[in-house]
N, C-alpha and C positions, 0 to 999 in steps of 0.2 A: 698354655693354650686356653683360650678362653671357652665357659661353657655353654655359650649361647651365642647367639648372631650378632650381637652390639661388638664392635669392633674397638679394643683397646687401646687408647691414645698413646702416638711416640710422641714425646717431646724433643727428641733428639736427644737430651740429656738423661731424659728418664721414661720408660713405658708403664704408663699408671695401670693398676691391675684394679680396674672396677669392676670385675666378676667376683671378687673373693668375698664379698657378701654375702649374696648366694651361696655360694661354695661351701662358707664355713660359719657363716652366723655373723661375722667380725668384720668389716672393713677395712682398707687398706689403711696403714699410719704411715707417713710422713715422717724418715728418721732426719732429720735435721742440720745433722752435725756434718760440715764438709758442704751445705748446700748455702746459694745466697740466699737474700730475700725475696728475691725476685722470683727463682726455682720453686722456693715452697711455697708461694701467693698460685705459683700457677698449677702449681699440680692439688693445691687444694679445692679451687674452682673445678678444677677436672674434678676433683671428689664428691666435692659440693653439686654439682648437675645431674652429677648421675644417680646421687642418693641426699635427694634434697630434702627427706624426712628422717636421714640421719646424721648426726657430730660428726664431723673429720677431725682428726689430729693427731700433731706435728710436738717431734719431742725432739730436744737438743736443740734447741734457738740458739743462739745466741742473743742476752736480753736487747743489746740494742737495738735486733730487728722487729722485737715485741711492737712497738709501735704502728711499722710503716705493713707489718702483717697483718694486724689488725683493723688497721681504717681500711688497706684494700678488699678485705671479704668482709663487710659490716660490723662494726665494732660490737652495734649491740647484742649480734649474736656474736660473740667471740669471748669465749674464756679463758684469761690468761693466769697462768701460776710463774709469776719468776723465780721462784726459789727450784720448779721444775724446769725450769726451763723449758715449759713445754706450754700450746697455746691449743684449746676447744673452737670449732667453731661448727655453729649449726644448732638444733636439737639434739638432747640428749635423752636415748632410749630412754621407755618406762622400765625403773629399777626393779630388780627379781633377785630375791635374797640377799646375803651380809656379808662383807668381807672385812676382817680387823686387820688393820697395817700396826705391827708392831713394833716398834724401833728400841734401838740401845740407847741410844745416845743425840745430842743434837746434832753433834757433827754428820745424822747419818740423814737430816732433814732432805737433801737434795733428792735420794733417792726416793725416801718414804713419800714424798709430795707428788714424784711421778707416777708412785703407784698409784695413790688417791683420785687424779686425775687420770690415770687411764682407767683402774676399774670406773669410775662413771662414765668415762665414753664408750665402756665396752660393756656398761646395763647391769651393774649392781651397784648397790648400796658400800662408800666405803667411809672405815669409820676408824681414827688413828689413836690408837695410846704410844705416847712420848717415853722416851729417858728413864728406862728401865732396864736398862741393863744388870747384868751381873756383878758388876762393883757394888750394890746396893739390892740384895737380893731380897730386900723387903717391897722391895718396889713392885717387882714382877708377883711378888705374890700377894700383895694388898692387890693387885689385880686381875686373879688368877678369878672370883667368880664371875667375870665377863667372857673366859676362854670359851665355853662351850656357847655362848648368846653365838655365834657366826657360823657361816657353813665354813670356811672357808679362813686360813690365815696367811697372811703375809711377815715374815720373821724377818727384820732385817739388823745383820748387827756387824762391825768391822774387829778391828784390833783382831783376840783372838773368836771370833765368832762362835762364843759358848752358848750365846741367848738361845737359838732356834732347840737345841737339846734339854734346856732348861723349862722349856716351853710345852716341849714336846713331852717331858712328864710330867703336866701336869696337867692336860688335857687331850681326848682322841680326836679333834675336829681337826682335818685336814693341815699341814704346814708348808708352805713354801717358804725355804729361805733363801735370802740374798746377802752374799755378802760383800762389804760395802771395803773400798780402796783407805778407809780409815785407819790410822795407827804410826808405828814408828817403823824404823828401817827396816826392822825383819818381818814389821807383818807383809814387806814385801809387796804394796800395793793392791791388798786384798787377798793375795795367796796362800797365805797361815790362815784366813778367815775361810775361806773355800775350802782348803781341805780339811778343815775345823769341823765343817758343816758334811760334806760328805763321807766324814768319818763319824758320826754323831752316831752315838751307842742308843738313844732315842729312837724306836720306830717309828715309818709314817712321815719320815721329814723328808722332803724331795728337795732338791737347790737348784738355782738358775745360777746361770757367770755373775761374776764379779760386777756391784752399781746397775744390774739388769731389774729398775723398780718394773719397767714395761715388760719385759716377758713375767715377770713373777703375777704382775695383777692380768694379763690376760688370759692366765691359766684358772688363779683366783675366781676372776669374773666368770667361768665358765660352770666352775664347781658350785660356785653360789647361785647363779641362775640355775641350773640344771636341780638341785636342789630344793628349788623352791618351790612349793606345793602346785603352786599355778602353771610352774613347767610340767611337772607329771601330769598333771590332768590335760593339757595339752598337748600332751602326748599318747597321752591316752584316746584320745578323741582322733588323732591322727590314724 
């Protein structure tokens, strides 16, 4: 139910929820996958109107509707990632604190790209170290004095999902990890990876499902906003 008197659009397809700004800080997203182009052009107008001084977006495209989604809500405001298959459009909040997206491997690029672009449509800084996985465990640690620079991490790694544990001792700043559908038969489609990471002897590490870069960074973007000096004192003042 909505929390105010503006009345929430049906589309018949879909009832866009443009309260949940208000509500929770975050706007409504656009999951993509299973809709045409046509669907997400209109429910993002609907987003677009009611919050025209902030980003909407739309994850799980499929790329070749990148295009024809684009030129219908102004391309020039419209930022697209293909490798997330995910598309910006609008203004993007002023950022508040740091979020590090940290990946194993390149194959885990799909997902780490979504998170990147969802922490900035959801108002923090995001900032990615590559291909450091555990096969080459100098990697992670030639980058280990960057761990504490963020409020806030994103851990993403597939096969057996060691990274986030690996991470997790060698720094206390917050982890979310994701484990990603990478690997061979038995990793099962991400399932040896997830319970990899929910079994992590590492305290402090929390996990989202399986390829989830979008929940992982909007939990991210919230610790790192909430975090950032200018949110306390604005809170403060409240």
């Amino acid at each position: 139910m909505a929390t105010n008197d503006r009345e929430e659009p049906n589309l018949g397809f879909a009832q866009v929820d443009v309260d949940r700004l208000p509500r929770t800080g975050d706007p409504e997203t656009v999951y993509g996958a299973g809709k045409t182009a046509e669907q997400i052009i209109e429910i993002l107008q609907h987003l677009r109107r009611a919050h025209p001084h902030r980003a909407a977006l739309a994850t799980r495209i499929a790329v070749n509707d990148m295009d024809q989604i684009c030129a219908a809500l102004d391309a020039e405001q419209c930022s697209r990632d293909d490798v997330a298959a995910a598309v910006l459009v609008g203004p993007v909040p002023t950022a508040r604190g740091r979020v590090g997206i940290i990946s194993a491997g390149t194959s885990d690029a799909t997902v780490a790209a979504e998170a990147r672009l969802t922490v900035i449509a959801h108002g923090s800084n995001a900032e990615r170290i590559n291909d450091v996985g555990v096969a080459g465990l100098h990697r992670i640690l030639a980058a280990q004095h960057r761990l504490d620079e963020f409020d806030c991490l994103i851990v993403i790694a597939g096969m057996e999902g060691a990274l986030p544990s690996v991470v997790g001792g060698l720094t206390g700043t917050p982890i979310v990890a994701v484990p990603t559908s990478v690997g061979y038969g038995a990793s099962f489609g991400g399932l040896a990876a997830l319970l990899g990471m929910l079994n992590s002897c590492a305290p402090g590490v929390v996990v989202v499902n399986i390829d989830n870069g979008y929940g992982a960074a909007v939990h991210a973007a919230r610790v790192a906003r909430s975090s950032d000096p200018r949110s306390r004192d604005q809170g403060r003042a409240l």
